[in-house]
C-alpha positions as CSV (number, residue, x, y, z in Angstrom):
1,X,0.0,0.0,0.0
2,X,1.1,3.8,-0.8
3,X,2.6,5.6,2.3
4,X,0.1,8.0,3.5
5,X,1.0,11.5,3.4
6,X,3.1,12.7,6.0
7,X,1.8,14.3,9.4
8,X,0.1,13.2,12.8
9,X,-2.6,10.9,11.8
10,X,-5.5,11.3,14.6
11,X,-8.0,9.0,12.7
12,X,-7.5,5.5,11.2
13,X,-9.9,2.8,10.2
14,X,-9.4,0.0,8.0
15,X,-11.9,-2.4,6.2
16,X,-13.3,0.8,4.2
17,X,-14.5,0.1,1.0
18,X,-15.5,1.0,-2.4
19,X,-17.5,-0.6,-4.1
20,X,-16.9,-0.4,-7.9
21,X,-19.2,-1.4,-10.4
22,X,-16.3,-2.5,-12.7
23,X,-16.8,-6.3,-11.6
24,X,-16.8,-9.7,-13.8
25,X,-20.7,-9.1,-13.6
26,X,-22.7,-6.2,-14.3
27,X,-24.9,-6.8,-11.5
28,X,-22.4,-7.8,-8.6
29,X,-20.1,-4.9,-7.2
30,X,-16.2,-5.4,-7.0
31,X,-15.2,-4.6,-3.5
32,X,-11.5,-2.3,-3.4
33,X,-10.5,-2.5,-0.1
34,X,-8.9,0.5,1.8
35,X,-7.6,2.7,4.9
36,X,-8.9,6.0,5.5
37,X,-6.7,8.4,7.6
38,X,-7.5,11.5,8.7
39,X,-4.0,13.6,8.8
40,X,-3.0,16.8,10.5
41,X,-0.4,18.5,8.6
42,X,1.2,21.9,9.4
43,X,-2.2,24.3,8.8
44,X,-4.4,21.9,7.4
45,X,-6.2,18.7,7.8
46,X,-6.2,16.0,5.0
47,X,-8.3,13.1,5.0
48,X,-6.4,10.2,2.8
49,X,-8.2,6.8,1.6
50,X,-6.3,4.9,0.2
51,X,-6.3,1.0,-1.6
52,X,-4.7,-1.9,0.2
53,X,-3.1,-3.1,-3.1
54,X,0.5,-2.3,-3.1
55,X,0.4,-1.9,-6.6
56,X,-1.2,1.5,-6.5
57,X,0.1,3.8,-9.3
58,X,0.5,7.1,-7.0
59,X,-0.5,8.9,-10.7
60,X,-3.6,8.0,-10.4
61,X,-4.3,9.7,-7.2
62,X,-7.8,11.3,-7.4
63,X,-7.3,14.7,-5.3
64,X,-8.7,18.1,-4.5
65,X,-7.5,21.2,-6.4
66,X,-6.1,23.4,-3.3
67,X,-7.3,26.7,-5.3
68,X,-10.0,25.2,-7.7
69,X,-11.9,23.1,-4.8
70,X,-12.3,20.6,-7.8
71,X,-11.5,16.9,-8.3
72,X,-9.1,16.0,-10.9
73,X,-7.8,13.1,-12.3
74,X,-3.6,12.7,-13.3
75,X,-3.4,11.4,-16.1
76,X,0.3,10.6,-17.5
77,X,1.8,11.1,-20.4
78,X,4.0,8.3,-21.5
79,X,7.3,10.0,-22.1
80,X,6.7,11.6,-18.1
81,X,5.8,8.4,-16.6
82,X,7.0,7.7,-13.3
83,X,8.6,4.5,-11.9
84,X,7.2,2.3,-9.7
85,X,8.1,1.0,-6.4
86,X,11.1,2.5,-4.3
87,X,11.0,6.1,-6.5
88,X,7.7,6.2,-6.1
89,X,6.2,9.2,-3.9
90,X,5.3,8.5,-0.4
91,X,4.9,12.0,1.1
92,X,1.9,15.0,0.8
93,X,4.6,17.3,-0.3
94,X,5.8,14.7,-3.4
95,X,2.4,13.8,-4.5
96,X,1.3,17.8,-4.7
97,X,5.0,18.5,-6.6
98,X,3.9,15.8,-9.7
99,X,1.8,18.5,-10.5
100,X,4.4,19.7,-12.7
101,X,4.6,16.7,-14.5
102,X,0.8,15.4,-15.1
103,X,-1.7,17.3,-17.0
104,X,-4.9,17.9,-15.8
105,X,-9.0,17.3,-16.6
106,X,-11.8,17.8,-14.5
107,X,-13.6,14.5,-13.9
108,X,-17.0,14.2,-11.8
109,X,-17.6,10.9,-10.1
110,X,-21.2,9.9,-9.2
111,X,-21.5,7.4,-5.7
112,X,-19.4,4.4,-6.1
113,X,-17.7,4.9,-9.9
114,X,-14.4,3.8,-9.5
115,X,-11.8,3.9,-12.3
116,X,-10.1,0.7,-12.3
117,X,-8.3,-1.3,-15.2
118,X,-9.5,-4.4,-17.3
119,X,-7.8,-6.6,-14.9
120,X,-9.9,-5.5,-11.9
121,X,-7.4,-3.4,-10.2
122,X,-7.7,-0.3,-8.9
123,X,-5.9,2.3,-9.6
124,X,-7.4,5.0,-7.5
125,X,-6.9,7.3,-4.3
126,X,-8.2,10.3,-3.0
127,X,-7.0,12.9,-0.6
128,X,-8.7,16.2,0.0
129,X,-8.0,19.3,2.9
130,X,-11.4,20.1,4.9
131,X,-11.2,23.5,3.6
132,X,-12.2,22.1,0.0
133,X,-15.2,20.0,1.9
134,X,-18.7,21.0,1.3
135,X,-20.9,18.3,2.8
136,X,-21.1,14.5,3.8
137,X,-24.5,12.0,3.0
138,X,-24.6,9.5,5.3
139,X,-26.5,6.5,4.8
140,X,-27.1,2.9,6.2
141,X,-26.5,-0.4,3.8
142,X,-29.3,-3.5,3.9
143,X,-26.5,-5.7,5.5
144,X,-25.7,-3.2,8.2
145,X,-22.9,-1.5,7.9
146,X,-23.0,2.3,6.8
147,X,-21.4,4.4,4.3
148,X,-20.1,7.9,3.4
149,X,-20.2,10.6,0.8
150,X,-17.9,12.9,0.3
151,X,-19.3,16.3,-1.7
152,X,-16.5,18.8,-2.1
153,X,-16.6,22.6,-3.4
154,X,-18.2,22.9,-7.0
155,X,-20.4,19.8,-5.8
156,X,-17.9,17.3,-7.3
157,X,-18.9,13.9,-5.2
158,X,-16.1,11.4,-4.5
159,X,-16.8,7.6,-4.5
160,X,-18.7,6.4,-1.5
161,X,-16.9,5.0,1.5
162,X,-18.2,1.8,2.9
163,X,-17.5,1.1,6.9
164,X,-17.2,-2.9,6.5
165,X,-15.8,-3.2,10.4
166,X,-17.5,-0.6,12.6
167,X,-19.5,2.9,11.3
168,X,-18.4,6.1,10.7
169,X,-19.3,7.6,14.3
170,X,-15.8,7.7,15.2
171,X,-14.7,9.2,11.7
172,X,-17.5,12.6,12.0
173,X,-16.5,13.0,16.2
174,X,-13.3,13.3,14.2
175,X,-13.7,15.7,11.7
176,X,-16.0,17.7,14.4
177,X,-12.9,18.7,16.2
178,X,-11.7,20.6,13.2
179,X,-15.0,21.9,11.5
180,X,-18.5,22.7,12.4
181,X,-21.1,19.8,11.0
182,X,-24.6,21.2,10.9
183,X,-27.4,18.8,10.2
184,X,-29.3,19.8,6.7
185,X,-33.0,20.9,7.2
186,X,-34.0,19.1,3.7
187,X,-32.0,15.9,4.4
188,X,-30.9,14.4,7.6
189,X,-28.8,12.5,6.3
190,X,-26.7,15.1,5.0
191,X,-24.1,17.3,7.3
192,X,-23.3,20.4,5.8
193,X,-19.8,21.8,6.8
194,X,-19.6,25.6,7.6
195,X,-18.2,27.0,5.2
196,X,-16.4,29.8,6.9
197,X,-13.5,27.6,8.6
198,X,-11.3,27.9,6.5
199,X,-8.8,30.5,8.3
200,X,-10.2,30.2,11.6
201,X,-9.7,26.1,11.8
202,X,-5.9,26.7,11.1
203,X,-5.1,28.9,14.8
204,X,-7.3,27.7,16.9
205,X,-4.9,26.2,19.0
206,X,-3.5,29.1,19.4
207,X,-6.5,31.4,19.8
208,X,-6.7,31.8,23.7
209,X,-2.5,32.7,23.8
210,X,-3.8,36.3,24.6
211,X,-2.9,37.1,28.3
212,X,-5.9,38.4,28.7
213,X,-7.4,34.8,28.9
214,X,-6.0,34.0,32.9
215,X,-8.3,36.4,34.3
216,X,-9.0,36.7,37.8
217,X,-12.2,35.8,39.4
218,X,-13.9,39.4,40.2
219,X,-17.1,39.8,41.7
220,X,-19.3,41.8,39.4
221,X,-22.1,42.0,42.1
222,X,-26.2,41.3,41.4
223,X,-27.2,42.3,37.6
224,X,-29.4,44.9,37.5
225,X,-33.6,45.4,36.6
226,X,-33.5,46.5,33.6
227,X,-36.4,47.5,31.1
228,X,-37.6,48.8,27.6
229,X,-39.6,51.5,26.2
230,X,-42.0,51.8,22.6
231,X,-40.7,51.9,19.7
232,X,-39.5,55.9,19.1
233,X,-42.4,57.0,17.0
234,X,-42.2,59.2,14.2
235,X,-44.0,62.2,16.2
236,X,-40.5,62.1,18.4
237,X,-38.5,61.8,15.4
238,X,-39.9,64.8,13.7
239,X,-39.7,66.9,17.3
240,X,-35.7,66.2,17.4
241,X,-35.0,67.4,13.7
242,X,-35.0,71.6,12.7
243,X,-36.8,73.6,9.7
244,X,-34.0,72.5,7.2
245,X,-33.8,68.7,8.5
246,X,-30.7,68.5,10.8
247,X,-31.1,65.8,13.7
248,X,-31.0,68.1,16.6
249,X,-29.9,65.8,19.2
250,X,-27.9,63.3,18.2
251,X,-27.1,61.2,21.3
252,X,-30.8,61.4,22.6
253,X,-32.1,60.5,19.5
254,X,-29.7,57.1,19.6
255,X,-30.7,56.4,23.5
256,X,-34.3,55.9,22.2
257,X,-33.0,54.0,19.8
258,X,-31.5,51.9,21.9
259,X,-33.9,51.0,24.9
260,X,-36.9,51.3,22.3
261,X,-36.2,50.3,19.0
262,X,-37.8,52.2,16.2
263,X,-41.3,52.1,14.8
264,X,-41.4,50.4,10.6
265,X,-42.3,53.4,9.5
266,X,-39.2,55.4,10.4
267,X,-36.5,52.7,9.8
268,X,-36.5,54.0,5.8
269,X,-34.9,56.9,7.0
270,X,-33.9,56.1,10.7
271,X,-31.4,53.5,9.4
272,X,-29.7,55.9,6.9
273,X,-28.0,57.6,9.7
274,X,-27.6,54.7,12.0
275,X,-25.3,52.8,9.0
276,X,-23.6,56.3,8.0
277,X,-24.9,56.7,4.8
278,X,-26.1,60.0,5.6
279,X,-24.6,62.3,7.9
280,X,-26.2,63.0,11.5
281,X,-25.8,66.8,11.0
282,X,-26.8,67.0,7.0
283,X,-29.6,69.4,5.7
284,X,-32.3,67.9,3.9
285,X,-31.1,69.4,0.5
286,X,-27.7,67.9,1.3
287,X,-29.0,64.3,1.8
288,X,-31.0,64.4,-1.6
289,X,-27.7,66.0,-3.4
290,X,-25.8,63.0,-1.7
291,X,-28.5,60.5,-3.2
292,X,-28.2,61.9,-6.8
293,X,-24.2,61.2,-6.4
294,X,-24.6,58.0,-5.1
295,X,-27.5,57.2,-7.6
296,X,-24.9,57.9,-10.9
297,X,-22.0,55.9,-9.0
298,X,-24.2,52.9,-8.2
299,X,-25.2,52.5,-11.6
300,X,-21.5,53.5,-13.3
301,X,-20.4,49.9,-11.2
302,X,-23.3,48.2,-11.8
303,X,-22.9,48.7,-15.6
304,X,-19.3,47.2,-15.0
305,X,-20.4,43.7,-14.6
306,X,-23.5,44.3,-16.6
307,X,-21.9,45.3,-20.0
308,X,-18.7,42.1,-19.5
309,X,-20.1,39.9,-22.8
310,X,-20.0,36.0,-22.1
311,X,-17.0,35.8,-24.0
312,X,-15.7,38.1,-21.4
313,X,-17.0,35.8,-18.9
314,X,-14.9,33.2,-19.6
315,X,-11.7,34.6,-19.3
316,X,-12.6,36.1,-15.6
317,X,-13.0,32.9,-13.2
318,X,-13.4,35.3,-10.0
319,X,-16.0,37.0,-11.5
320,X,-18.1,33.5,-13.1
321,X,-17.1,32.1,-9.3
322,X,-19.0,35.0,-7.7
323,X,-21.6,35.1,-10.0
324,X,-22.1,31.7,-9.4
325,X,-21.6,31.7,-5.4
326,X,-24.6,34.9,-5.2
327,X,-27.2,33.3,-7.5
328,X,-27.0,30.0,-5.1
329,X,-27.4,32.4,-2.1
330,X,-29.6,34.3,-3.3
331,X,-32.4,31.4,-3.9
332,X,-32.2,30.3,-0.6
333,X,-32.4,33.4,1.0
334,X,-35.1,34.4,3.4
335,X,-37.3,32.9,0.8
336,X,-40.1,32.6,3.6
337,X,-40.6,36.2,3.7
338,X,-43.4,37.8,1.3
339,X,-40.9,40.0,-0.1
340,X,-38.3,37.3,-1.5
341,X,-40.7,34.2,-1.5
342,X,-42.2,32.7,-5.3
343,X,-40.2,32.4,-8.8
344,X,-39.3,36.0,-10.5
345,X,-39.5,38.0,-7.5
346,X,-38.6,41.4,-8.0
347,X,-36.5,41.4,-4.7
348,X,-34.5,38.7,-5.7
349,X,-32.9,40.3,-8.3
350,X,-32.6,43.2,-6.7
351,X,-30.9,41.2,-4.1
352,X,-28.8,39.3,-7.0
353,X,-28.0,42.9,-8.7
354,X,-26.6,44.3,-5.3
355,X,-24.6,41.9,-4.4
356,X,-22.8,41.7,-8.1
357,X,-22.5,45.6,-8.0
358,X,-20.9,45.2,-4.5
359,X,-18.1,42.8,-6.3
360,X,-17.3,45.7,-8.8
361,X,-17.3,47.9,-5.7
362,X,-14.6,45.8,-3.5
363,X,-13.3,43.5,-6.3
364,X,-10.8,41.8,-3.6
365,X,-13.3,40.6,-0.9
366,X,-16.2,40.1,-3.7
367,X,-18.7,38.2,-2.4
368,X,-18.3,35.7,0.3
369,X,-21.1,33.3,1.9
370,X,-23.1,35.1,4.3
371,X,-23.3,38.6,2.6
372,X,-26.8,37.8,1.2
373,X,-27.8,37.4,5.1
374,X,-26.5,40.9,5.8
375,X,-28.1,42.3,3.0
376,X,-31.6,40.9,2.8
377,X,-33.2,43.4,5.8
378,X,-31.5,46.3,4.5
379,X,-33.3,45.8,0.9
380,X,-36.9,45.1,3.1
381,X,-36.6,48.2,4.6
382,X,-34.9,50.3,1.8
383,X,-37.2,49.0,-0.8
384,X,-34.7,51.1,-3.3
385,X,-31.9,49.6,-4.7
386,X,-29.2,52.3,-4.9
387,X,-30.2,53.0,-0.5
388,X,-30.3,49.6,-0.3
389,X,-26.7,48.9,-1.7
390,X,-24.8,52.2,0.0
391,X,-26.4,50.8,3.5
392,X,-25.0,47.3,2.9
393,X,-21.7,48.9,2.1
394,X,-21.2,51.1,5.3
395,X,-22.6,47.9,7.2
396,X,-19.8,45.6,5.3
397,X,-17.4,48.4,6.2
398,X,-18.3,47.3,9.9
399,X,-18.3,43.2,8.9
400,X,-15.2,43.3,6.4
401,X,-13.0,41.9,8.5
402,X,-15.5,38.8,9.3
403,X,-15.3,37.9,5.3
404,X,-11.6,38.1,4.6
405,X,-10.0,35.0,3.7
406,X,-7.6,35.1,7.0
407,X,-11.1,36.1,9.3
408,X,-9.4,38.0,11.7
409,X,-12.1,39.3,12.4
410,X,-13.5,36.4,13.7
411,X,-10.5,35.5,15.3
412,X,-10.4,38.0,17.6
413,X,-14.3,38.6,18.3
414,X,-14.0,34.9,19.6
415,X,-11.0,36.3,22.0
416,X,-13.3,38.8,23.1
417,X,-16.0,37.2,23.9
418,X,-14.3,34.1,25.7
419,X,-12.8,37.0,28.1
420,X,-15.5,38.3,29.1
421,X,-17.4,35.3,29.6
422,X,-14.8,34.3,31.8
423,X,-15.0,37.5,33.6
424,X,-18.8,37.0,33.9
425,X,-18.7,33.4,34.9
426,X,-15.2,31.6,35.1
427,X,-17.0,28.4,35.9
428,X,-19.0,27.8,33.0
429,X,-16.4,28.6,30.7
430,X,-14.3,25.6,32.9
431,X,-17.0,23.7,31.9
432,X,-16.8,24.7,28.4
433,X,-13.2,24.0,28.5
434,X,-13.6,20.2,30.3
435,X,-16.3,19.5,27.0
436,X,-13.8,20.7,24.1
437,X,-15.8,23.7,23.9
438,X,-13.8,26.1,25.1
439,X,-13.2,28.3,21.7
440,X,-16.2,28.9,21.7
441,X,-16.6,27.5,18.3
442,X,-20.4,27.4,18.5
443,X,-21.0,31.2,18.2
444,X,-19.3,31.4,15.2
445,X,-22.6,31.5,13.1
446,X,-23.6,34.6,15.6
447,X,-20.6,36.5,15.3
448,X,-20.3,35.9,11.4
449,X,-23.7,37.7,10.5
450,X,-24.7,39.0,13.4
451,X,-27.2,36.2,15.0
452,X,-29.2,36.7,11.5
453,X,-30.1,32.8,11.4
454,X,-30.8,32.9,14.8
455,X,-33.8,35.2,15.6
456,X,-37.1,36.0,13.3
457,X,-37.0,38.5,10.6
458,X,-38.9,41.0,12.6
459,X,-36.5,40.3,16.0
460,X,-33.5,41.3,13.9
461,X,-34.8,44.4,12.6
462,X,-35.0,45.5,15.7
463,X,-31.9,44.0,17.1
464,X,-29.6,45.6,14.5
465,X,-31.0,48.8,14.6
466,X,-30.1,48.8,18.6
467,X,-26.8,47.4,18.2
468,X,-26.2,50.7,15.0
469,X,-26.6,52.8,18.1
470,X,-23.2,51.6,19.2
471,X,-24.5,52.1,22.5
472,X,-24.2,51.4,25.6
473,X,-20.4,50.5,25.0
474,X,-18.4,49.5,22.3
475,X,-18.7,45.6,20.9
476,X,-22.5,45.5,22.5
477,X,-23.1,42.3,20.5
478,X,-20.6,40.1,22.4
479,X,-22.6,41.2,25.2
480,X,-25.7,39.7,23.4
481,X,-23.6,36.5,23.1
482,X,-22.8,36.0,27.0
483,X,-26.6,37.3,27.4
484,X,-27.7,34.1,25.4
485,X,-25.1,31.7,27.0
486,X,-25.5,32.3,30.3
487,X,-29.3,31.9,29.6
488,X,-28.7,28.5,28.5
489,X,-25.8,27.6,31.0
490,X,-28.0,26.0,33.7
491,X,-29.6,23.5,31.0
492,X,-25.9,22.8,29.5
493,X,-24.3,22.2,32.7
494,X,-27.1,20.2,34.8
495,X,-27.5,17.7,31.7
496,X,-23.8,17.5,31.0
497,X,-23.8,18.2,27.8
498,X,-20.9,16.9,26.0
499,X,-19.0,18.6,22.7
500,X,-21.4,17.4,20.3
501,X,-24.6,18.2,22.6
502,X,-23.5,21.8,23.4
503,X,-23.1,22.1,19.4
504,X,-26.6,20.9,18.8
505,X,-28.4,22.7,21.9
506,X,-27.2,26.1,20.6
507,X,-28.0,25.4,17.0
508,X,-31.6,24.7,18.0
509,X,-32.1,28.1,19.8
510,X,-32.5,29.1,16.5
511,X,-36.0,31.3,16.7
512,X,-36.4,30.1,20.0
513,X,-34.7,33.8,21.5
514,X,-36.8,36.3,22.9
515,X,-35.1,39.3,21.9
516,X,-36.2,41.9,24.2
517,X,-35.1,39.5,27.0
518,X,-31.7,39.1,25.6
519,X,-31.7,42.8,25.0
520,X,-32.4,43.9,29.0
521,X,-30.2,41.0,29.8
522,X,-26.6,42.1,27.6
523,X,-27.6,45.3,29.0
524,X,-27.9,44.5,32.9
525,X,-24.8,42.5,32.2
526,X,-22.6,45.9,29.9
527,X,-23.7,47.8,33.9
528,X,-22.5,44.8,35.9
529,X,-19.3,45.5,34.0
530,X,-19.2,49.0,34.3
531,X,-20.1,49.4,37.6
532,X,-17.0,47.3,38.6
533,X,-14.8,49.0,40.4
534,X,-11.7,47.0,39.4
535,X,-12.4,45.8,35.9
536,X,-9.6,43.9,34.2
537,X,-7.8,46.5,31.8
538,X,-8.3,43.6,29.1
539,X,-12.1,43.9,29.5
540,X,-12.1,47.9,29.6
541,X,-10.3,48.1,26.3
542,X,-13.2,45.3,24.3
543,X,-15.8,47.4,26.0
544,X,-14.3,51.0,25.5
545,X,-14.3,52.3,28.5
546,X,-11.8,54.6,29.5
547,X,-11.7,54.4,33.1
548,X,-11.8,50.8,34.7
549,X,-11.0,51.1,38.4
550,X,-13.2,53.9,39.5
551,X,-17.0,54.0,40.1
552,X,-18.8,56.7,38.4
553,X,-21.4,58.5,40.3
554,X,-24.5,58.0,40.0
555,X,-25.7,61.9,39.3
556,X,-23.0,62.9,36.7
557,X,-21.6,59.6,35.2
558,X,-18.1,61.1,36.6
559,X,-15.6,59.4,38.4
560,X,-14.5,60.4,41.4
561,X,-11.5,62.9,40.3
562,X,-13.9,64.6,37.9
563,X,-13.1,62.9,34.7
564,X,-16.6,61.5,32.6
565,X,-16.4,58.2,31.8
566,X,-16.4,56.9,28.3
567,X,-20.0,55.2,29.0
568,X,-21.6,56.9,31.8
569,X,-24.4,55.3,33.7
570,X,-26.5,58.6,33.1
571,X,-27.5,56.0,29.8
572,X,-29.8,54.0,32.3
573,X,-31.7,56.7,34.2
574,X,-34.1,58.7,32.5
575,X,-33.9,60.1,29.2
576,X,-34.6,63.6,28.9
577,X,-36.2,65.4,25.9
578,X,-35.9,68.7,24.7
579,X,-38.5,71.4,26.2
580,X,-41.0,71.9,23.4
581,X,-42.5,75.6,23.9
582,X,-46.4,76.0,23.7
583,X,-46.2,76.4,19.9
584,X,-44.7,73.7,18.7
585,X,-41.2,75.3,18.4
586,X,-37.9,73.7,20.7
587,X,-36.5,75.6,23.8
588,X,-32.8,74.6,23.1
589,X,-32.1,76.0,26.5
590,X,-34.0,73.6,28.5
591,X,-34.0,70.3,29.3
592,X,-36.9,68.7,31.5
593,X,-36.7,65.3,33.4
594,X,-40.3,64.4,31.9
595,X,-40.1,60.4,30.9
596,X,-43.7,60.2,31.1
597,X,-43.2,62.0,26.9
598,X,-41.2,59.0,26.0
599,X,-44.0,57.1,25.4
600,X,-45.4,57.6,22.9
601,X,-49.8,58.3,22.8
């Protein structure tokens, strides 16, 4: 048998077989016997199946394209042919090197074609990294023993893999440890491997070497009561802007926002300004000169990819590989809302339009699973496609980082939030730990598009819109995160929920979260913190807060030497509106302590 690649090889099973329909009768199956190996190597993982027969030709190794995601089969030419036996290949690095001396062509496979020679014997292998993985079918055999799919990127399927001695339990616990399996909602049988793992799978050993991980135990004292107003309506709205249209008071006008939400009706416009597309202290007139800029430049890019002939097309692979990437998306998303459900819905292309546009905008980053998540509200509430698209660009400006092929954006969110978990409650994240759960891994769908998949349409509307605020402390939404966890922590920990348990429990709280819960909560929990008066400078820095080891008082928000505090606890008491003057016009002077005007008639 070839020599498996080189590496530490944390998975081995023989008595896995394919079953090739090449056999001495058409209607009997000729079994290959093999090993499959799964190898960690360096920054990847490789998983290796390989024939017993030591007569394998390594140049006929079947094996994923690192940049293409394809299969492809080597196929010699004679005068390149490579001897047998002791010159033969035996490491990852030699088999990837014959590159130079094979020539290529793409080759699908359907379940359980093998290539094999008259004579019966095989002449096939695959390898593949899990970055290039895009699913695995699972599926029991009439004689009892179970077998595997393999589908990789470009849905190229390799042979199926037939567990002889034993199942493939051991094999998926595995390949768990290095990428997140979610079950499929249309098949069961089918794990679907997150596709954003890529980058993040290659340091997370290294993730929690931060110092800011060995945190002492602090006692953060009781969380606080805290509550939620209305909606701001669109009568408060229109009291906090002047004759030509300027908001008045910026930083009231976002701490209604933030305890209340706003109502539908004033998102169209409220959002604008919460994503930075329009300036808080722009003029009326200014906003609609900015829209006519911003109309001709959305339409100059969108031309771009609009005009490139299919000629064209063919000699730009990125751009046929994003076109191809957002058309998938875009039919599978949100379709259960009115305004993307049926065939030849208008916001479906709009949604396919924007998202192409946006590649012509940032060619580099293009488009990237999990874009079409962060876009779909903004087009709902837009309803215009030019607003639509420069809201989705100030909001990627916020998310870039989260989409870049090296995700250290992701990286480090998952820092952050595993210290201040840890600050908040040092035993559960022990607990986490003891279960292989201690990265955290299982927020990663949260942190990636902002708990999108994970609360209904409506909920996230309103969640996003209160997070835009940026209030009451910098990186709110890892609040949110240690809201939801500790929520969950007394189920997780009195049922002793192992790795794979923990996984599945938090994948099912999908539309099961009460948002304004979660909301009060991640709020009662960002005062906790604040109100410490010796919080760890590690957790004053993710938060923003200037001053970590003083208490602020409660009248002024100051600490005790006089300096204000980056995030003042003034936020939770009440909110206090601008005097309005008998006739309708504002007292700028004034201020009045009247909460009963916050809500609204």
């Amino acid at each position: 048998m070839a020599a498996p690649p080189s590496g530490k090889v944390v998975y081995e099973q023989e008595g896995v077989f394919i079953h090739s329909s090449c056999g001495k009768n058409d209607d009997q199956d000729s079994l290959i016997p093999g090993v499959l190996r799964v190898i960690e190597k360096e920054n990847e993982v490789i998983v290796d199946w390989r024939p017993l027969d030591d007569t394998l030709d390594t140049s006929n190794i079947l094996c994923a394209g690192k940049d293409s995601s394809s299969v492809v089969e080597w196929t010699q030419t004679p005068k390149e042919k490579c001897s047998r036996g002791a010159d033969r290949p035996s490491s990852y690095e030699a088999e990837w090197d014959m590159v130079t001396t094979v020539s290529f062509k793409k080759k699908h496979h359907s379940n359980g074609d093998v290539t094999a020679h008259a004579n019966g014997e095989s002449k096939w292998s695959f390898l593949f990294s899990l970055t290039d993985l895009k699913s695995i079918k699972q599926n029991k055999e009439g004689m009892g023993w179970s077998y595997l799919v393999f589908c990789l990127k470009d849905d190229v399927k390799l042979p199926a893999l037939h567990f002889h001695h034993g199942d493939s339990k051991l094999l998926i616990k595995c390949l768990e440890k290095h990428v997140v399996l979610n079950e499929s909602s249309q098949d069961k049988r089918i794990l679907l491997v997150n596709s954003q793992n890529k980058s993040l799978s290659q340091s997370f050993e290294n993730l929690f070497d931060e110092p800011s991980y060995g945190l002492l135990q602090i006692d953060l004292g009781k969380q606080p009561e805290v509550s939620r107003r209305e909606p701001v309506s669109a009568e408060e709205w229109a009291k906090n802007m002047d004759s030509e249209g300027r908001i008045l008071d910026v930083d009231y006008i976002k701490r209604l926002i933030f305890k209340g939400g706003l109502c539908h009706t004033l998102r169209k416009e409220a959002w604008k300004f919460l994503l930075g597309y329009f300036p808080w202290n722009s003029t009326k007139e200014e906003r609609a000169n900015l829209q006519k800029r911003k109309t001709d430049e959305y339409f100059r890019m969108k031309l771009q990819w609009k005009s490139v002939s299919e000629e064209q097309e063919k000699r730009n692979s990125r751009l046929r590989d994003y076109r191809s990437l957002i058309e998938k998306d875009v039919n599978r998303t949100d379709r259960t809302n009115k305004f993307y459900e049926g065939e030849d819905n208008p916001g479906l292309i709009l949604l396919h339009d924007i998202l192409m546009t946006y590649c012509m905008y940032d060619f580099d980053l293009g488009y990237v699973q999990g874009m079409s998540d962060l876009l779909s509200p903004v087009l709902y509430v837009m309803e215009n496609e030019v607003d639509a698209f420069w809201c989705f660009v100030s909001y990627m400006d916020q998310m870039h980082q989260n989409f870049e092929e090296q995700m250290q954006g992701m990286k480090t969110q998952l820092i952050q939030l595993s210290t201040l978990l840890r600050l908040l409650d040092s035993g559960f994240c022990s607990y986490l730990e003891s279960q292989d759960s201690g990265y955290l891994y299982f927020c990663f769908r949260w942190l990636l598009i902002r708990f999108k998949r994970e609360f209904s349409f409506q909920d996230i509307l309103r969640l996003w819109e209160v997070m835009w605020t940026e209030l009451p402390c910098q990186n709110f939404h890892l609040l949110l995160c240690c809201a939801i966890l500790e929520s969950e922590k007394q189920q997780i920990m009195d049922k002793h929920y192992g790795f794979n348990e923990i996984l599945k429990h938090i994948n099912e709280l999908s539309m099961k979260i009460d948002v304004e819960y979660i909301l009060c909560k991640a709020e009662a929990i960002s005062m906790q913190m604040m109100n410490c008066k010796e919080l760890p400078q590690a957790v004053s820095e993710i938060l923003g807060i200037e001053s970590s080891s003083v208490t602020p008082d409660s009248d002024t928000g100051e600490d005790e030497s006089g300096g204000v505090l980056s995030c003042p606890t003034s936020l939770y008491q009440s909110i206090s509106p601008p005097v309005i003057a008998a006739n309708g016009t504002r007292d700028s002077t004034q201020q009045m302590p009247d909460t009963q005007s916050l809500t609204p008639a």
